[in-house]
C-alpha positions in Angstrom: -62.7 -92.1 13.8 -63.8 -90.5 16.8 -62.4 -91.8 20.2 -64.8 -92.9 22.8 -63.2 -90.6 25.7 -64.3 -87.8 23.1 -67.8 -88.9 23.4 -68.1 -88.0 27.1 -66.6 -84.9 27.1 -65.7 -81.4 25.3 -63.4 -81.4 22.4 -61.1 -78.2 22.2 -60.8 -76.5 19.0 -58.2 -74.1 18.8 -58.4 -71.3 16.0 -61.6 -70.7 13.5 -60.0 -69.9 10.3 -61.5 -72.8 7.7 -59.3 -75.5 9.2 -61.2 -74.9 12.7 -64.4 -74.2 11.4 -64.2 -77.5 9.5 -62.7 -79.3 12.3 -65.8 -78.3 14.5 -68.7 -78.8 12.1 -66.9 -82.5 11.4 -66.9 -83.1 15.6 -70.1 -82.0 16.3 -71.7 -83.9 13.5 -69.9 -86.8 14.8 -72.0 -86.2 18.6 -69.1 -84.9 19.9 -69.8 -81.4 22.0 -67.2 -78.7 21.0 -65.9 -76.0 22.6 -63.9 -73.4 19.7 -62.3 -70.8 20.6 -60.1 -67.9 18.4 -58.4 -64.8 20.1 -59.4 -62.5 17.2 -62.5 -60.9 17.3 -62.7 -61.4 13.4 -61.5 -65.0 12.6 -60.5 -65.8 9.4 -63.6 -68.6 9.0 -65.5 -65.6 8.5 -69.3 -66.1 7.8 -69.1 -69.6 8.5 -68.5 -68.5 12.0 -72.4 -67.8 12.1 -73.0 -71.3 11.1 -71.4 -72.7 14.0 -73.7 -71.2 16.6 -76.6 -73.5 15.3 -75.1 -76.9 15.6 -75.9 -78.9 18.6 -73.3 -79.1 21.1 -71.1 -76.3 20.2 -70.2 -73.7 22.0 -67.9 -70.8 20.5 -65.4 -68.5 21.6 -64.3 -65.5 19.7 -61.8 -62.8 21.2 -60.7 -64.9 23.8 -59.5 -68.5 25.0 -61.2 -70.1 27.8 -58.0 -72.0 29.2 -59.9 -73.4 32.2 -62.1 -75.2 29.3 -59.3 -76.2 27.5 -57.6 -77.9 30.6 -60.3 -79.9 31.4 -61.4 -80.7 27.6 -61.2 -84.5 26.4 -58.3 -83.5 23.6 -57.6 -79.9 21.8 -57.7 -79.6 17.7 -55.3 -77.4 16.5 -55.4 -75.0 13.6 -52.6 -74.9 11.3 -51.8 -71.4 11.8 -51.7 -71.5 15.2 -48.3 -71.4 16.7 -46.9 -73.9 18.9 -46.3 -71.7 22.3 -49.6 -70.4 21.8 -51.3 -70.1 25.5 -53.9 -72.4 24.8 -51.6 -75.1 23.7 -49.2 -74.6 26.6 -52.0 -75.1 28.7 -53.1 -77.7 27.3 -50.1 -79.9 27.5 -49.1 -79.1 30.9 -52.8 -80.5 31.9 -52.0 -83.2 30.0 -54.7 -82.8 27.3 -53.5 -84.5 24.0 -53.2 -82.2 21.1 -53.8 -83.4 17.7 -53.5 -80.9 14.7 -56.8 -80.4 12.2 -54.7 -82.6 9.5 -54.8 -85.6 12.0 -58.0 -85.7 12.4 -59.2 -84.9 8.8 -57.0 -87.7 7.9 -58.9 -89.9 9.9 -62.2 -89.6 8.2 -60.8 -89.7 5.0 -58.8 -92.6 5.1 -61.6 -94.7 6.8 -63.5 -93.7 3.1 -60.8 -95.2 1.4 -59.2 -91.8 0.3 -55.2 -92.3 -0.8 -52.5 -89.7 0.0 -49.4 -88.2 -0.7 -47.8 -86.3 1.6 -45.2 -83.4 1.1 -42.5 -81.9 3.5 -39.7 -80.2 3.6 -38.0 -76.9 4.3 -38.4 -75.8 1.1 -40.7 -76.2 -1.8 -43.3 -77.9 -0.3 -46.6 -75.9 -1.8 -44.6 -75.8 -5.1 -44.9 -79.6 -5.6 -48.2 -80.4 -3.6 -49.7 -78.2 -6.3 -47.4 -80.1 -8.8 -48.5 -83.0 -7.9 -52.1 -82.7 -7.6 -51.7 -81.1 -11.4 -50.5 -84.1 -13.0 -52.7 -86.4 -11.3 -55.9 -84.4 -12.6 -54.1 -84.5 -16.0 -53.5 -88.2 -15.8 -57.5 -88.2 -15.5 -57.5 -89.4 -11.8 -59.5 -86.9 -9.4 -57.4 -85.4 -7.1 -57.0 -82.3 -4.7 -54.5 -79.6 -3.4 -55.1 -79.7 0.5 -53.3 -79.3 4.0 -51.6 -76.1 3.9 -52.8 -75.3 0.7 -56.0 -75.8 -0.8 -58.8 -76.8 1.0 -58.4 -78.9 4.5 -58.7 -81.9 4.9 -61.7 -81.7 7.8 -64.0 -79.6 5.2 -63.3 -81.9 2.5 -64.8 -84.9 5.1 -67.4 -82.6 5.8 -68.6 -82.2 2.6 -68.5 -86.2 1.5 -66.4 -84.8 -1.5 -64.6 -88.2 -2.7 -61.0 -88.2 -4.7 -59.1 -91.1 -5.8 -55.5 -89.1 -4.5 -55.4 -86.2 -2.0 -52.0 -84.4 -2.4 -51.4 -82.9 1.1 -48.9 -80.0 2.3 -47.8 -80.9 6.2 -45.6 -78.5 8.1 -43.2 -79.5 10.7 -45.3 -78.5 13.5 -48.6 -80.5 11.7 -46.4 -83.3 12.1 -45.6 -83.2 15.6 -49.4 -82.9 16.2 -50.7 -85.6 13.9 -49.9 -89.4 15.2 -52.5 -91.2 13.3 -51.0 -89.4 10.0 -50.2 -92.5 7.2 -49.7 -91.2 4.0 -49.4 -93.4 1.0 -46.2 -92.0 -0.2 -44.4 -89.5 1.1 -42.2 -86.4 -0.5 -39.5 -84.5 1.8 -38.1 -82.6 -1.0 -34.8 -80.7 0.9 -34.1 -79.5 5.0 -32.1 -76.8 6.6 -32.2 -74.9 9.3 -35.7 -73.1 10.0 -38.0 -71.9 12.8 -35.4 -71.8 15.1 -37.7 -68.6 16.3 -39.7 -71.8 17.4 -37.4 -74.4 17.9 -34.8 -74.8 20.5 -32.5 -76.1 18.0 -32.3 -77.6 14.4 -32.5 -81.1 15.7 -36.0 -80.8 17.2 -37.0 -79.0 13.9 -36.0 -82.3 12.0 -37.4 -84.8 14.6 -40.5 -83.4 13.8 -40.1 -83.7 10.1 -39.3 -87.3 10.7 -42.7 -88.0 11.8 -43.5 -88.2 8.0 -42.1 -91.7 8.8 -43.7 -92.6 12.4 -46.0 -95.1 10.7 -44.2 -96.1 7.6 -45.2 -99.5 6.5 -43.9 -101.5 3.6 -46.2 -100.7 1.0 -45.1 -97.1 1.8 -43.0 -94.9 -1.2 -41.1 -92.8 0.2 -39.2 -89.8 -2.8 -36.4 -88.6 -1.1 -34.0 -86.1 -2.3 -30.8 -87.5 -2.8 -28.5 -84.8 -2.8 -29.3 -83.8 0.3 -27.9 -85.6 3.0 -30.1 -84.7 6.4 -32.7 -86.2 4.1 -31.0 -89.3 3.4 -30.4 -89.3 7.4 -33.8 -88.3 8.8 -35.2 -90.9 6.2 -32.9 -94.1 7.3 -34.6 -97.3 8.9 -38.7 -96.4 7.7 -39.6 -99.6 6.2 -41.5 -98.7 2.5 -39.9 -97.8 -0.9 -37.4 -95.5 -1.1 -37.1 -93.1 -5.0 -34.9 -90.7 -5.1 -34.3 -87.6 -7.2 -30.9 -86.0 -8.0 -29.7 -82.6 -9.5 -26.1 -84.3 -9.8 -26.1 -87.4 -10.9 -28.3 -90.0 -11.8 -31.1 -91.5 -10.0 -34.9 -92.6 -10.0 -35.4 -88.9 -11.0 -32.6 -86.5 -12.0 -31.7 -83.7 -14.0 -28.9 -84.6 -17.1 -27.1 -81.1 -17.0 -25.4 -81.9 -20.2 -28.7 -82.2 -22.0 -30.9 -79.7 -19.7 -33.5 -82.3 -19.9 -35.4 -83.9 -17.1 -35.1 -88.1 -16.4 -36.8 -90.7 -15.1 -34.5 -93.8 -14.3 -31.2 -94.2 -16.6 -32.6 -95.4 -19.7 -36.0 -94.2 -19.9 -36.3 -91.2 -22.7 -35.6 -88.0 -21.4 -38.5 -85.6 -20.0 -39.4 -82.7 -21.7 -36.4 -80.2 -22.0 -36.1 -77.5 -19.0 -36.8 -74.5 -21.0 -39.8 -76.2 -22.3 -41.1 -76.2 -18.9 -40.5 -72.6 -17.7 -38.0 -73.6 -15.1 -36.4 -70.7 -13.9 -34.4 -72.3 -11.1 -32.5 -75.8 -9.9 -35.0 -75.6 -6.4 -37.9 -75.8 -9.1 -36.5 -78.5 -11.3 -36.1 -80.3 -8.2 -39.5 -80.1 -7.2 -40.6 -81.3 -10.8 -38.5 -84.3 -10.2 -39.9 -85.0 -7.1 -43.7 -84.5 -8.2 -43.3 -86.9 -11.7 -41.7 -89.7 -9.4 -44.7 -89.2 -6.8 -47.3 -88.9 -9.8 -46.2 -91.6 -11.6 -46.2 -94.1 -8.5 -50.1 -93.0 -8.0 -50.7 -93.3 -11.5 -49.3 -96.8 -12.4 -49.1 -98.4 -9.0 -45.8 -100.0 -8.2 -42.8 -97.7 -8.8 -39.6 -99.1 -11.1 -41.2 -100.8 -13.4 -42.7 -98.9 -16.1 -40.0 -95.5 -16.0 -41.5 -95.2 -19.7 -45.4 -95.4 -19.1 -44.5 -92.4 -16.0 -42.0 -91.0 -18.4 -44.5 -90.6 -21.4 -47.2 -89.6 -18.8 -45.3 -87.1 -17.5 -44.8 -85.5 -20.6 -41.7 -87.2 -22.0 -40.5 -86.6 -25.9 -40.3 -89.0 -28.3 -43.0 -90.6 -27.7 -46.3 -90.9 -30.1 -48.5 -92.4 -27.1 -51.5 -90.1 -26.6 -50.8 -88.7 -22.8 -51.5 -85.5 -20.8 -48.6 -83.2 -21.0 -47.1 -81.0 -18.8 -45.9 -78.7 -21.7 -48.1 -76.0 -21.8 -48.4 -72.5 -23.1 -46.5 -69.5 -20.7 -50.1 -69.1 -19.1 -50.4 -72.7 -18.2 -50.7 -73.7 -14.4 -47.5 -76.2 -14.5 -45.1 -73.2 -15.8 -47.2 -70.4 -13.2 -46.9 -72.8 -10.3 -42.7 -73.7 -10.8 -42.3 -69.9 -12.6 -43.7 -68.5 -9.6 -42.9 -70.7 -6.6 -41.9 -69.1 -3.3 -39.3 -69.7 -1.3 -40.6 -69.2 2.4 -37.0 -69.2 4.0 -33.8 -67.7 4.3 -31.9 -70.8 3.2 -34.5 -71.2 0.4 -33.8 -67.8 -0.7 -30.4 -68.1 -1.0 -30.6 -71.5 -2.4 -32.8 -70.0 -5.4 -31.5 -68.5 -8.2 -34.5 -66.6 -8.9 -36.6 -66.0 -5.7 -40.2 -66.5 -7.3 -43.2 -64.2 -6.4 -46.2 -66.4 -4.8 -47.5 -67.2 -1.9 -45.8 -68.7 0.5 
């Protein structure tokens, strides 16, 4: 996991919220000395902060950036919510320091342990269906955790030696461009439009780095793909693996049957529990349900296409008397807070939504 040019030298870590504070307890417990650093003199890590000060080999910044440090240091580890044109970043890449994001390096340690992975993109409705999908995978009895952007990052859960059978992890486009060893199982890019152009010189660069959900697709990879979307379709062409996709408008591995407001999987597999059963106030949401169920049911029963019924009755299909966790649940359940509630975290997801949902974003 840990590179031996690592080993004799310093190790950047940019931003101590929990990302960086994992992210250096995981380094330094490795033997790798650390230098952290955040330009807040109250970091979002918090009282783990203290904790930091103890472990051999680590140094910590907080307030300021030590860019002389960081332009001599062996690689950088980036925070998630640190911005790209951030001064210690810049630096960092014109010294020619690699920069690898806390994800990448999480993802490491994990996956040596034999930890699985689903991955989900997109411009909009990502934390919607990571927390969809993780849902349905504890209800299907496998043990499995929210993390990335949301839920708990990946470098404290290889701190802690928790062990899942499925991580479901959010990854942002800018997570991406920093992660190279990043090899998720199956991947979900549920939509794209244009976004971040605060950040990005233009809408193309934005994509490229959401293509590097492919950059080391294999053929056991699944990739679930939305298929009315056509950037999608595009950005996704040529990555070897799987490919399910999941339609509002006509049929598909996962669509919506408008004339029947019921959710499907595959053409001739019973129909998925009606939309109003599942609290789905708009077409972004029933989109993202699509997208987790075909994702879910690939983890669940290994290769996808060929048992639509098993994911369909797992997934909480009608008309079925096989004993299975459903996603039907009272008003107060998580499935119907979580797609009753989702946020849309953009202007072209706002407009896209029919009902702009209250959570976090």
């Amino acid at each position: 996991m840990i590179p031996e040019p690592w080993r004799h030298g310093v190790v950047a870590v940019v931003g101590l919220g929990k990302s960086g504070v994992a992210a250096t307890e995981l380094l330094a417990r490795a033997g790798v000395r650390v230098y952290a650093s955040d330009a807040s003199d109250h970091p979002y890590g918090g009282d783990a902060l203290a904790s930091l000060g103890t472990l051999a080999g680590v140094s910590v910044d907080v307030g300021r950036h030590d860019l002389a440090r960081i332009r001599a240091a062996a690689a950088v580890i980036v925070s998630p919510g640190v911005p790209p044109e951030a001064a210690p970043l810049v630096a960092a890449r014109a010294a020619g320091v690699p920069v690898l994001s806390e994800v990448d390096l999480g993802f490491r340690a994990l996956a040596a342990a034999g930890m699985r992975s689903i991955a989900i993109t997109g411009t909009n409705g990502k934390t919607t269906t990571t927390a969809l999908v993780a849902h349905l995978l504890r209800a299907a009895g496998l043990e499995a955790e929210a993390a990335g952007n949301i839920g708990r990052p990946l470098a404290d859960i290889a701190v802690r030696g928790d062990h899942y059978a499925w991580l479901a992890i959010e990854v942002s486009s800018f997570q991406l461009h920093d992660s190279p060893h990043f090899a998720p199982d199956i991947g979900i890019l549920t939509n794209l439009a244009p976004d971040h152009l605060d950040r990005y010189p233009a809408v193309e660069a934005y994509y490229a780095d959401k293509r590097q959900l492919f950059r080391n697709a294999r053929d056991a990879n699944v990739w679930v793909l939305n298929g009315d979307d056509p950037a999608v379709l595009e950005l996704a062409a040529g990555a070897k693996g799987r490919r399910l996709l999941f339609s509002l408008a006509r049929p598909a591995d996962g669509w919506y049957d408008r004339a029947e407001r019921r959710l499907r999987l595959g053409g001739a597999s019973p129909a998925l529990l009606a939309r109003a059963e599942l609290g789905l106030l708009g077409d972004h949401n029933v989109a993202n349900a699509l997208a987790a169920a075909l994702a879910g049911g690939c983890a669940r029963f290994g290769p996808c296409r060929t048992a639509w019924s098993r994911s369909a009755r797992w997934a909480g299909s009608s008309g079925s008397t096989t004993r299975r966790p459903r996603i039907s649940r009272p008003p107060s359940s998580p499935w119907r807070r979580w797609i009753g509630g989702s946020c849309c975290c953009s202007a072209a997801g706002t407009r896209a939504s029919r009902t702009p949902g209250s959570g976090r974003c």
